[in-house]
N, C-alpha and C positions, 0 to 999 in steps of 0.2 A: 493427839493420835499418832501411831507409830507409821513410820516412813515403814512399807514390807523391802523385805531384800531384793534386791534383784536376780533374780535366778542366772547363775551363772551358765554359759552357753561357750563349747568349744569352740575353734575354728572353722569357718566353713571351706568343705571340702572343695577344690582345686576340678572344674574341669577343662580335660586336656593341659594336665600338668606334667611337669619331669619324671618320666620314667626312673623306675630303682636300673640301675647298670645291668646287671645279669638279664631284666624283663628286655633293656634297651639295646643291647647284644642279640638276643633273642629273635625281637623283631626285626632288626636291621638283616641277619642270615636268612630266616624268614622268605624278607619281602626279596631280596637278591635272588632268590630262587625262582621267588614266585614271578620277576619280574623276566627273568629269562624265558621260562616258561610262555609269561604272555606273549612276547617277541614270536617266538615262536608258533603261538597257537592264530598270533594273527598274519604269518607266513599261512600255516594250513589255511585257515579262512580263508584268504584272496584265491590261494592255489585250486580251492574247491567249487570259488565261484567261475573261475577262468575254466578247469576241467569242464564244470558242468555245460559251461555257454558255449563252447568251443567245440569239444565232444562229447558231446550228451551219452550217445548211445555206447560211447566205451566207459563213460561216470557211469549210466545205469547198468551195467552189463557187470562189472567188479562190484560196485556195492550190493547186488542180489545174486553174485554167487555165492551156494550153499558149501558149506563142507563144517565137520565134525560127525562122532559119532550118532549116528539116527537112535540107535538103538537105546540108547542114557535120553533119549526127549533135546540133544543136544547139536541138528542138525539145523544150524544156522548160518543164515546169510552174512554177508562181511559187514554190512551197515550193523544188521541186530550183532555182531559181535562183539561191535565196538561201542554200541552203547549200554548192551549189557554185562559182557565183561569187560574191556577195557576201563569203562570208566567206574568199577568196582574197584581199582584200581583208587581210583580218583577219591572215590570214597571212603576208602580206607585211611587215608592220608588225610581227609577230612575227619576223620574218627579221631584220629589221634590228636590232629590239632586242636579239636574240640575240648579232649580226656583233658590236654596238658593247657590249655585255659581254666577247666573248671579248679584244677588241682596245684597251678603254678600262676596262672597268668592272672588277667583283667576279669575273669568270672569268680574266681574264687573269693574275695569281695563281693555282699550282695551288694552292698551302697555301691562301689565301683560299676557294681555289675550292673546295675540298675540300669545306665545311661545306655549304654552297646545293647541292651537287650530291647529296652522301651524303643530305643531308634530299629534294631532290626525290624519289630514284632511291627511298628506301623510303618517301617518300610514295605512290608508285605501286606499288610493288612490296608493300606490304602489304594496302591496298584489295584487288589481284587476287586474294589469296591468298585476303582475309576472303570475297568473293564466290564465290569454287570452293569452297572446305568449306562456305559454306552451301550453293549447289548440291550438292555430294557424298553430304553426308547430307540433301538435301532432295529430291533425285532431279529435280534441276533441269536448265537448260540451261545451258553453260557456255560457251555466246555472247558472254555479254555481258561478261567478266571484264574488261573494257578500260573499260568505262564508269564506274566511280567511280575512277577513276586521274586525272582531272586536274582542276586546281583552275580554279577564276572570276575573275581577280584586277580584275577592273571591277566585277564583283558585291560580292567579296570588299570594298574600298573605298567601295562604295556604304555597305555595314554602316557601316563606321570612320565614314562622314560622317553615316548619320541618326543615330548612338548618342553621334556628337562626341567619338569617343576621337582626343585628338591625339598620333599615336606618334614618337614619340622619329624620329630620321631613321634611326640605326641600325637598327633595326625594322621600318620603311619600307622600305627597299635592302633588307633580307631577304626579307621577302614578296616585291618584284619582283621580285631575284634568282632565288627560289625559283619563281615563276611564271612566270619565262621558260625555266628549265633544264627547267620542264614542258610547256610547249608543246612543247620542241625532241622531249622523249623520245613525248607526245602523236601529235606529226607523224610520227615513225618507225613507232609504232605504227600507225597507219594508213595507211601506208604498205607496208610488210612485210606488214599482215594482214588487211587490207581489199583487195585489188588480185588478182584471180581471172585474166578472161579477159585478155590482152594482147597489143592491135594494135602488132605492134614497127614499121612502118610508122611508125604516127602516134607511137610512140613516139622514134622514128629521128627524125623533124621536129622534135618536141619538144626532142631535148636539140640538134640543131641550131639553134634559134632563141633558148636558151640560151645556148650557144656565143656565135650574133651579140650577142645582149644581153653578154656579159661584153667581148667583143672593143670592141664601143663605148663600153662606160665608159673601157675601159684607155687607148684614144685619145683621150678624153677630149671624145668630141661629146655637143653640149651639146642642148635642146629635146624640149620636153615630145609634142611633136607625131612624133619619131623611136622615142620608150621605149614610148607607149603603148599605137599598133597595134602594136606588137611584142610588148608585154606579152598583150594582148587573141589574140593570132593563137597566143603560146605556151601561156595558159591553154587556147584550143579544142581546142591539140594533144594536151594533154597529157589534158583531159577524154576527149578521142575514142581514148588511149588504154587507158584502161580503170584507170588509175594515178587516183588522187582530184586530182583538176583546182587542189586548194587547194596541193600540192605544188609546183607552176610559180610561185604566191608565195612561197613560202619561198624555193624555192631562189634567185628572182631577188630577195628581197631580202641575201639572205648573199653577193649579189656586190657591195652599195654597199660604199664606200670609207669605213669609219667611225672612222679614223688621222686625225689632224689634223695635217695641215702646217705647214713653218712661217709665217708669216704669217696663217692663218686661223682664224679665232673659233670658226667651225664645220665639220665634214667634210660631205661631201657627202651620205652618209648619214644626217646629222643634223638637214640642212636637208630631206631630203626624207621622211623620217620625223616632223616637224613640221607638215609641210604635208600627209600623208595620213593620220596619227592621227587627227586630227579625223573627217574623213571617214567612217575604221574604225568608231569610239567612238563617233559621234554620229549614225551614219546606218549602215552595213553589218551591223552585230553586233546593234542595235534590230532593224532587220527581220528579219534572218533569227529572230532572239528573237521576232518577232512571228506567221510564220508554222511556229514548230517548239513555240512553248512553250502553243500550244491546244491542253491538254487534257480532255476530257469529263471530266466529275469526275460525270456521272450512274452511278447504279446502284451509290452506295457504293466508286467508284475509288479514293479513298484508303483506307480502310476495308481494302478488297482488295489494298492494296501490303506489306500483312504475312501474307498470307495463302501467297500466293507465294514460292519461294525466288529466282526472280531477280529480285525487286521488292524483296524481303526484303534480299537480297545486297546492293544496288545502295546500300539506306540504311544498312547498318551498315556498307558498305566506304566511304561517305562520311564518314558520324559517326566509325565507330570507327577505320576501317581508315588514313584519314589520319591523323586526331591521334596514334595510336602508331604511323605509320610518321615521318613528317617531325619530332615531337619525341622519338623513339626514336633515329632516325637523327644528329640533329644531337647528341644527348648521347651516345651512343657514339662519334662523331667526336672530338669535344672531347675525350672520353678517350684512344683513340688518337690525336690527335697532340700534347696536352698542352695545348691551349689552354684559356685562361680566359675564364669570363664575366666582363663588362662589370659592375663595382662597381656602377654604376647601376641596373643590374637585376637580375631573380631568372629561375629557371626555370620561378616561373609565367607570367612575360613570353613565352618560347618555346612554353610549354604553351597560351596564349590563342591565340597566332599559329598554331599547329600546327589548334589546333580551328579556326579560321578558313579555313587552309586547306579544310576541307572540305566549304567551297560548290563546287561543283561545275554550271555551267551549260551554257556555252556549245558548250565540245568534245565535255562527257558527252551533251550532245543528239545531236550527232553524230555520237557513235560509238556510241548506242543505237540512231541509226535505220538504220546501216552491218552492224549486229550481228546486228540483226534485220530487217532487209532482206526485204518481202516478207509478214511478218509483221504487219497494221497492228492487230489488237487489242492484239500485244505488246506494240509501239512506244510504244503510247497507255499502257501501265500502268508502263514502262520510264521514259517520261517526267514520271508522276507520281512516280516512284519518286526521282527525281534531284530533282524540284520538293520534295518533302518533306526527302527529305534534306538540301538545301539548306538548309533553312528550319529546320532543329531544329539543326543547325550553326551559322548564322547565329544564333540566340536562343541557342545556349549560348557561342559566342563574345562575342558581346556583353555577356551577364554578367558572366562573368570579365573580360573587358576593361574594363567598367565600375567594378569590384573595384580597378581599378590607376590610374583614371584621373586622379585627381590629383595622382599620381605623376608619369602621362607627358606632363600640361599643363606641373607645373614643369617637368619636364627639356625638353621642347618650348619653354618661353618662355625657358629658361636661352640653348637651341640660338640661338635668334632674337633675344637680347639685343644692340644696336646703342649704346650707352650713349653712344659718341663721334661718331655718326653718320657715319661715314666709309662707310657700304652693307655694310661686313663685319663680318660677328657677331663680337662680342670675345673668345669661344672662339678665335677663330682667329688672334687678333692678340696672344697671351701673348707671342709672344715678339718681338716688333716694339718696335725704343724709341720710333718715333714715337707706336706707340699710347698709352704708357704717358707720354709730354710730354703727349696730344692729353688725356690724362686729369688729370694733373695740374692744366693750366689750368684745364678745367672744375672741378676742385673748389675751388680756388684762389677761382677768381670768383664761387662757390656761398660762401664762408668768409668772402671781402670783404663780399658781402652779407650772410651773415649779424651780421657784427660791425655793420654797420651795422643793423640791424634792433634789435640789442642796445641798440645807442648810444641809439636813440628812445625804446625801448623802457623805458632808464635812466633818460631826461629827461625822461618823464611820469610816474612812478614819484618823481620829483623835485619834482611842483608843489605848490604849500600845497592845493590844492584833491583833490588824487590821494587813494584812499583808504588807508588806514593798512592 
């Protein structure tokens, strides 16, 4: 009887492997930005808890005063401004980052993309669950199950920078990855389930002035003076439609152009997602963090966020509910589709990042005060509930991370070793001969030297006077 063949089987795919250089360029400017950005949004934080406990009645007195036009439906308070326009802002920058994953990055790959997706989707999808059975048997409100579902990743990064864990790149790209395929599911969510009465008039303008914004990139007119009112005129549409006004960014950033042509260094998406990140990071996402994260912490409010089951819900679907959804998710994927971790590292590498995940800031504000709308003592223990949570995740991520960290210095200084100084890390020049002459020389000329260092070294060692 005949032996059958063995059916021959490729390699199996790497996870959290070497970045190609342009992806690992990419992400390093990225997280830099992002990481400034957190620095800063956790200045606002403290600054908002201190205004609030200190001066209350001048924090309340600035965040509800009203100003804009009444007349356009557009006469709002400086809180609602900043979390519905500012952080359209925020979303915008999210759109793009999203566009230029699906079409450049870690998503364009389903196999790659498989892993950053299946970990986002039960990073979210376990949170909601951890918070509805506490609510269930705690005879709670089931409001708010949306609010430890998405992660901080500026906050998230802030951590990596006061605790100085420097991760590996592959590590890096995952967390973004992972934080952006969160935003996208984030936005739907509030989208689909936030969004009640709805003016299809103003909605009708809306995806019209959508429309013209796509129609002018594809023609390819250019000035900053033609995008802007048009940007500002489709945010007001979309706000006065009753749909969350942060949507009109997204959507208009997932129509930049984030392909690269030939001849160009940068897509156009690239370059304008550069020029408005800052912006985001550094000024939209601090304020609105400044007038959303005052909360009274009088009368024992922390104390009282376990006492509650939607306060209750809100910290264990952050602590818990993420780290076994996102490092649950990503080790059942690996299973199914056979990939391997990275020799480099271990699964406590994913188990650090998974906890990390579940800082939870900027959107959980947002979709605590959308949840509970109306409600404002709620709002107030919703958002201690997320500030704590935040913060018992962030000190157990760090730990663990700290556990690994001179681990991911080496393999960090390994990543950024330049030995021949040609500007590219020598990881990525194995296979290059010029690398491997431009190496040679130098040890060559390091060899010259040293035999002559020998020589002198001989010839004193030689004098009648040298000691024995």
């Amino acid at each position: 009887m005949a032996t059958p063949t063995p059916t021959p089987t490729g390699p199996r795919r790497t996870f959290l492997g070497r970045l190609p250089l342009p992806e690992r360029n990419y992400v390093a400017d990225a997280l830099r930005t992002e990481t400034v950005g957190g620095v800063i949004l956790l200045v606002a934080a403290v600054a908002a808890l201190v205004w609030a406990n200190t001066a209350g009645s001048s924090y309340s007195a600035v965040s509800d005063f009203h100003l804009g036009p009444e007349t356009l439906g557009l006469h709002l308070s400086v809180e609602h401004w900043a979390a519905d326009g500012l952080l359209a802002i925020f979303f915008f920058v999210a759109g793009v980052e999203l566009k230029r994953e699906l079409v450049a990055g870690e998503l364009r790959d389903p196999r790659a993309a498989a892993l950053p997706v299946a970990a986002a989707l039960c990073g979210m999808a376990v949170p909601a669950v951890v918070y509805t059975l506490v609510n269930v048997f705690g005879d709670g409100s089931k409001d708010g199950w949306a609010v430890p579902t998405a992660t901080d990743i500026a906050f998230a990064l802030a951590v990596l920078a006061v605790i100085g864990a420097s991760l590996p790149a592959a590590l890096r790209a995952f967390l973004l990855t992972l934080a952006v395929v969160d935003d996208l599911f984030a936005i739907l969510i509030i989208a689909v389930f936030f969004t009640e009465d709805i003016d299809f008039l103003a909605l009708g303008g809306a995806f019209l002035g959508l429309g013209l914004f796509y129609l002018l990139l594809r023609l390819g007119v250019r000035g900053w003076y033609v995008y802007v009112p048009l940007a500002l005129v489709n945010w007001g549409l979309m706000y006065n439609s009753g749909v969350h006004a942060t949507i009109a960014g997204v959507a208009m950033g997932l129509m930049l152009r984030c392909a690269r042509r030939e001849g160009e260094e940068h897509s156009p998406g690239e370059r304008i997602e550069h020029l408005v990140h800052p912006l985001s990071a550094g000024f939209a996402v601090p304020v609105f963090a400044l007038f959303s994260a005052g909360v009274s912490l009088a009368g024992g409010a922390v104390a009282s966020v376990f006492d509650r089951p939607e306060t209750l819900g809100v910290v264990l679907g952050l602590v818990a509910g993420k780290t076994i959804g996102v490092f649950g998710g990503t080790w059942l994927t690996t299973r199914l589709t056979k990939a391997e971790l990275n020799k480099d590292l271990a699964w406590a590498d994913v188990f650090a990042i998974a906890t990390l995940a579940g800082i939870g800031f900027t959107v959980s504000l947002l979709i605590g005060e959308l949840a509970f709308a109306g409600d404002d003592d709620m709002i107030n223990e919703i958002k201690a509930s997320v500030l704590l949570g935040s913060l018992i995740a962030a000190v157990l991520s760090g730990v663990l991370l700290k556990l690994r960290v001179r681990r991911y210095r080496a393999l960090s200084d390994a990543e950024e070793l330049d030995e021949d100084g040609s500007g590219v890390p020598d990881v990525y020049e194995q296979d290059d001969p010029a690398y491997h002459l431009r190496m040679a020389a130098i040890y060559e000329e390091k060899a010259a030297e040293h035999r002559r260092l020998a020589r002198l070294a001989g010839a004193a060692s030689n004098r009648p006077d040298s000691p024995a």
